[in-house]
C-alpha positions in Angstrom: -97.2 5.0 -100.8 -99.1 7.2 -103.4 -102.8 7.3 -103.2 -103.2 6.4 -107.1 -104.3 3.7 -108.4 -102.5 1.2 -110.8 -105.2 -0.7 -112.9 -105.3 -3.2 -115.9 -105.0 -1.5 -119.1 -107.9 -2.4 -121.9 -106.9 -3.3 -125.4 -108.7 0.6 -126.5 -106.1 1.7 -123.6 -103.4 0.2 -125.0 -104.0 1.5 -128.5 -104.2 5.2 -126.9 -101.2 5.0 -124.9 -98.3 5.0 -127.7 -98.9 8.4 -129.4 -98.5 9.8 -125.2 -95.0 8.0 -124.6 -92.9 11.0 -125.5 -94.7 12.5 -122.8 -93.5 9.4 -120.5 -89.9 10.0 -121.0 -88.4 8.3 -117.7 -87.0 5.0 -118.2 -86.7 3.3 -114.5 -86.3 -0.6 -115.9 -82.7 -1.2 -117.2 -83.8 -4.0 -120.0 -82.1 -4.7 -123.6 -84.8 -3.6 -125.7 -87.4 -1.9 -123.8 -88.7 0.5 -126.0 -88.6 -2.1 -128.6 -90.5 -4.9 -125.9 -92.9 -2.0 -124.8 -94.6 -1.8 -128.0 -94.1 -5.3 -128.6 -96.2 -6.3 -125.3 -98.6 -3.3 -126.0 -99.5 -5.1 -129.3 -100.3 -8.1 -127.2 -102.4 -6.3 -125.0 -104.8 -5.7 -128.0 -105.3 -9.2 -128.7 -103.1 -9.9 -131.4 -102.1 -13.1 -129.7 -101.2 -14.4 -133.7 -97.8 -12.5 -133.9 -94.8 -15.1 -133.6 -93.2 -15.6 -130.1 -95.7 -13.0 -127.9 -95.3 -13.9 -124.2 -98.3 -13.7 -122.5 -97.9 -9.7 -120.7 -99.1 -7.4 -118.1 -99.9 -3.9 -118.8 -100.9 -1.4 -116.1 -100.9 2.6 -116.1 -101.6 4.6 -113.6 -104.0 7.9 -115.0 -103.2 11.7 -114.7 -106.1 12.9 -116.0 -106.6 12.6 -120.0 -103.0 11.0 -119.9 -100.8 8.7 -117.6 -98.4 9.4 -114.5 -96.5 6.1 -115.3 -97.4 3.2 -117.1 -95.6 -0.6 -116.4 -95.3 -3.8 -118.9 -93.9 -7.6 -117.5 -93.8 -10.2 -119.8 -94.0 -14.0 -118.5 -91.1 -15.9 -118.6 -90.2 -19.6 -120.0 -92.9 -22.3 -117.7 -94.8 -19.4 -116.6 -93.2 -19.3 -112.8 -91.6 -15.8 -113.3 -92.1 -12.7 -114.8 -89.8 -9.8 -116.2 -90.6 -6.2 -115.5 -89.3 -5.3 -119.2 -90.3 -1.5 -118.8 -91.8 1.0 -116.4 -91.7 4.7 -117.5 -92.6 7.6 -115.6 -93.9 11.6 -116.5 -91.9 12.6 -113.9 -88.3 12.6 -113.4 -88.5 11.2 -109.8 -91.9 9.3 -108.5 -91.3 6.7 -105.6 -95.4 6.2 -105.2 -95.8 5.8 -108.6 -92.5 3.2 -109.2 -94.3 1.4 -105.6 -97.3 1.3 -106.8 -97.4 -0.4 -110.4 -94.7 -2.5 -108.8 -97.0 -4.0 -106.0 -99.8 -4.1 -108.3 -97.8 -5.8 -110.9 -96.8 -8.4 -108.2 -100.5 -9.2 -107.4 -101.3 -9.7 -111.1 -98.4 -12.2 -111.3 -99.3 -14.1 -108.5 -102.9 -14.3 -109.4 -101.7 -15.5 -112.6 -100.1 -18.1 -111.2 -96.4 -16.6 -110.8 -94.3 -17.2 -108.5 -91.5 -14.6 -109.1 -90.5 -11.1 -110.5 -87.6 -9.5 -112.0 -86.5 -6.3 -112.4 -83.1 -4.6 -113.7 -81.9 -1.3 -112.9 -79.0 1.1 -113.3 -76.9 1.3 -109.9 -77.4 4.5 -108.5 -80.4 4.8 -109.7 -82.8 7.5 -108.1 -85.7 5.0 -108.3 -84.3 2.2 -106.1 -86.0 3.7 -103.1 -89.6 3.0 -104.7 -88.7 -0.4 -105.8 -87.4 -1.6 -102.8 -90.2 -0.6 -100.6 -92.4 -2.8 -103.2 -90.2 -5.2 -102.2 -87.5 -5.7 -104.6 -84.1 -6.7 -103.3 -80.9 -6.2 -105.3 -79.3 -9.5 -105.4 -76.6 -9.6 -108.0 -75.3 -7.0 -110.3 -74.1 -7.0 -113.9 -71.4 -5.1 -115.3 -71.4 -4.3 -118.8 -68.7 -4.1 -121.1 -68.5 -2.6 -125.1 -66.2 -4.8 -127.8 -62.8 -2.9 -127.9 -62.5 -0.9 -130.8 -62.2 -2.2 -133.9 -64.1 -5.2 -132.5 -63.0 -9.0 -133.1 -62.4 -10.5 -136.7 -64.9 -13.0 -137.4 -63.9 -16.3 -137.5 -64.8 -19.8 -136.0 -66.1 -21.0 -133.0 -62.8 -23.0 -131.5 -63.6 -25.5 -129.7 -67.0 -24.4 -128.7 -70.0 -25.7 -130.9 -73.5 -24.7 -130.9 -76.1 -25.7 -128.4 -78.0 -28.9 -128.7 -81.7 -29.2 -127.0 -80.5 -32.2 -125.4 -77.5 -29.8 -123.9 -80.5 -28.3 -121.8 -79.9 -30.9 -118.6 -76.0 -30.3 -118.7 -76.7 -26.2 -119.0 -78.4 -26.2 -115.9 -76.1 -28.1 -114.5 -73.5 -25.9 -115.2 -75.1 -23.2 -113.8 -75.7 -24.6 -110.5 -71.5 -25.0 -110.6 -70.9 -21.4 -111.6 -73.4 -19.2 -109.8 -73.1 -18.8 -106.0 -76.2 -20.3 -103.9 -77.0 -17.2 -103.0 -78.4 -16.0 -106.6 -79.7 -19.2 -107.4 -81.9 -19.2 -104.0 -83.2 -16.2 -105.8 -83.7 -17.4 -109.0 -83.3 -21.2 -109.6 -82.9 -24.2 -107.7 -84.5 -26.4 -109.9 -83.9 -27.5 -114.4 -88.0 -26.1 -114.3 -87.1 -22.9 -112.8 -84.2 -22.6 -114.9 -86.2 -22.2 -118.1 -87.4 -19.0 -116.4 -83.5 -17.4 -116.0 -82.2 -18.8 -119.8 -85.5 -16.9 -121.1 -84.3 -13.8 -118.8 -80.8 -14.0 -120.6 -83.2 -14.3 -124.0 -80.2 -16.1 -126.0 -80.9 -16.4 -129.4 -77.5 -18.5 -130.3 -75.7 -20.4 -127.6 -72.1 -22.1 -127.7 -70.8 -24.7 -125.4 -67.7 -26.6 -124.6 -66.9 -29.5 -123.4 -64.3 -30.7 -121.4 -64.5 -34.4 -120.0 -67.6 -35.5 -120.5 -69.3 -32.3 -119.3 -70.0 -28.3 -120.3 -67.5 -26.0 -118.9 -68.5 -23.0 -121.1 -71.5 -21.5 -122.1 -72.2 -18.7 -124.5 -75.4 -17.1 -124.8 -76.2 -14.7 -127.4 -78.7 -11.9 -128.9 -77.9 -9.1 -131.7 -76.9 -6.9 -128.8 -76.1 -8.7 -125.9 -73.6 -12.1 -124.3 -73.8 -13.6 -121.2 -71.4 -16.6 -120.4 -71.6 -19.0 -117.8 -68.1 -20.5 -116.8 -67.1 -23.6 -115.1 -64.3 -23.0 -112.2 -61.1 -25.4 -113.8 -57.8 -25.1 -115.5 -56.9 -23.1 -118.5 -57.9 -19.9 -119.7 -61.6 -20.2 -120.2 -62.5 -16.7 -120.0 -60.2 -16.2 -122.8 -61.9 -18.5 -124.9 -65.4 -17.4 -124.1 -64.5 -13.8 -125.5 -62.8 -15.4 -128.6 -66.1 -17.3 -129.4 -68.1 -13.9 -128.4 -66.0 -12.0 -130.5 -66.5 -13.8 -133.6 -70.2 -13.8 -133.3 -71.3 -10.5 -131.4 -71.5 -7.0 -133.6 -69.4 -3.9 -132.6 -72.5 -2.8 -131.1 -73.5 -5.6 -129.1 -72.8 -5.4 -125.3 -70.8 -8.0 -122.7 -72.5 -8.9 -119.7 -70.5 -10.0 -116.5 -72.3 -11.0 -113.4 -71.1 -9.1 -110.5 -69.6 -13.4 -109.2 -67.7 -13.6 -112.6 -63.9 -11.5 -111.8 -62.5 -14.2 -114.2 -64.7 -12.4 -117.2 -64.2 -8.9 -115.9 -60.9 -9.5 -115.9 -60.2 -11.1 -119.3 -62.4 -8.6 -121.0 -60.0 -5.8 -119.8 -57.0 -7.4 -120.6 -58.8 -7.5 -124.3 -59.8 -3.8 -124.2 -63.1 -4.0 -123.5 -64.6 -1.0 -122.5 -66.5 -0.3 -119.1 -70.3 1.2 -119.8 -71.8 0.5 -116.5 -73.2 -1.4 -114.4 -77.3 -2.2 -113.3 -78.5 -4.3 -110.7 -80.7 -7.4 -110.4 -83.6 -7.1 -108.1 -86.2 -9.8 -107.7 -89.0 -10.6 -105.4 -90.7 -14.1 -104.5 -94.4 -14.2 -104.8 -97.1 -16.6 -102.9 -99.2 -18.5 -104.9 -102.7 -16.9 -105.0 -105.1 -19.4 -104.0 -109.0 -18.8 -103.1 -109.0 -21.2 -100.2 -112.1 -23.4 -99.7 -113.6 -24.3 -96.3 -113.7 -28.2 -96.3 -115.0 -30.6 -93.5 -113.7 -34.3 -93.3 -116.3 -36.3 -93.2 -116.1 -40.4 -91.8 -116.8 -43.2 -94.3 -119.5 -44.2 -91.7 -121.7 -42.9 -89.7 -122.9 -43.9 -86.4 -126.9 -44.0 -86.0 -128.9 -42.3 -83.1 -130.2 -45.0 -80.8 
């Protein structure tokens, strides 16, 4: 572990750090805006808590002299039980102590705060796995992403999928318990509360369901840039469908992602032309609850007097 120190960045450290990030120019954290959420969470580390939709944030650096040897944002995720690690950029090109060091210290904030679980995503292969892992970060799915074939789709309707509902959010979650394997959900959600946390790590900004019987069999999340899909084992070609309905809403440069438990999508999306671009991991690490603990004595309702 490296013998620097990761601290708590000030509001007047935050305002100094942004004119230095061309000298931080390694990206470790995989995310889908991070330069975009790095200044985002910076401005929320000066106290500007009045801009719309600012997650509450973590900012840490740790100093090399007049400037900084890697700096780290989280931001706090839907019912404040997990965090995301939405950037962590380094000076040098490879820095295990540094990458293990705003990762643990990271995970203490969080739990002192509260949390009870981080996220991280990273490229596979990445040389930086090594310092993530031994601040105890486990790879526990992967995600394999996929450009629009070119010429993209032509926009049209939605099918027979319709946009999300808020009183959809009970049949989403149950959805998602029927289409991801145990072992992610273990890692991320057992429970409709710890759900919010993974639909505010997807960070949908339009979603799209079906229905089939009484219940959701597809869902279609969706930002500027990205689609994740949730799909219910059954009859028929639903992978099919789910690109049709991403295709008429996604841009030429948005980006499919396929959960490394989703061959239905990976193959439906190469059938269609999609194009490979990678793949990045999802690492995560549980947190204990950071409690000062109290030194209490039982005491009996009554008390026996001395003769």
């Amino acid at each position: 572990m490296s013998d620097a120190q990761a601290e708590l960045l000030s509001p007047i450290d935050a305002a100094t750090l942004w004119p230095q990030l061309h000298r931080l120019g390694t990206e470790v954290a995989a995310v889908r805006l991070g330069e975009s959420l790095l200044v985002r969470a910076g401005v929320a580390a000066t106290g500007l808590t009045r801009l719309p939709r600012m997650p509450r944030t973590i900012l840490l650096g740790i100093r090399k002299r007049l400037g900084y040897r890697g700096v780290l944002v989280a931001r706090e995720l839907a019912g404040g039980q997990s965090w995301e690690v939405v950037s962590l950029r380094l000076h040098r090109e490879k820095d295990d102590g540094s990458v293990q060091t705003l990762l643990d210290e990271a995970a203490r904030e969080i739990a002192r705060r509260g949390g009870r679980g981080a996220f991280l995503r990273m490229l596979e292969g990445s040389p930086h796995q090594a310092g993530a892992t031994q601040a105890g970060f486990a790879a526990y799915t992967s995600e394999r992403l996929y450009a629009p074939p070119p010429g993209g789709s032509s926009p049209g309707g939605a099918g027979p999928f319709r946009e999300a509902r808020a009183s959809d959010g009970a049949g989403i979650f149950r959805l998602y318990c029927r289409a991801v394997p145990e072992s992610v959900r273990r890692q991320e959600a057992l429970t409709q509360q710890e759900w919010r946390a993974v639909h505010d790590l997807y960070g949908a900004e339009r979603e799209f369901v079906r229905d089939e019987g009484g219940s959701l069999v597809v869902w279609c999340g969706l930002t500027s840039h990205e689609a994740h899909v949730l799909l219910s084992e059954g009859e028929g070609d639903l992978a099919g469908e789910a690109l049709a309905c991403i295709g008429a809403h996604l841009g030429e440069s948005g980006t499919l992602v396929a959960a490394g438990y989703q061959p239905a999508l990976e193959r439906a999306a190469l059938e269609r032309r999609y194009l490979p671009l990678g793949r990045r991991l999802v690492l995560g690490r549980r947190l204990a609850l950071l409690r000062r603990a109290e030194e209490r004595v039982a005491l009996a309702d009554t008390f026996a007097v001395p003769q």
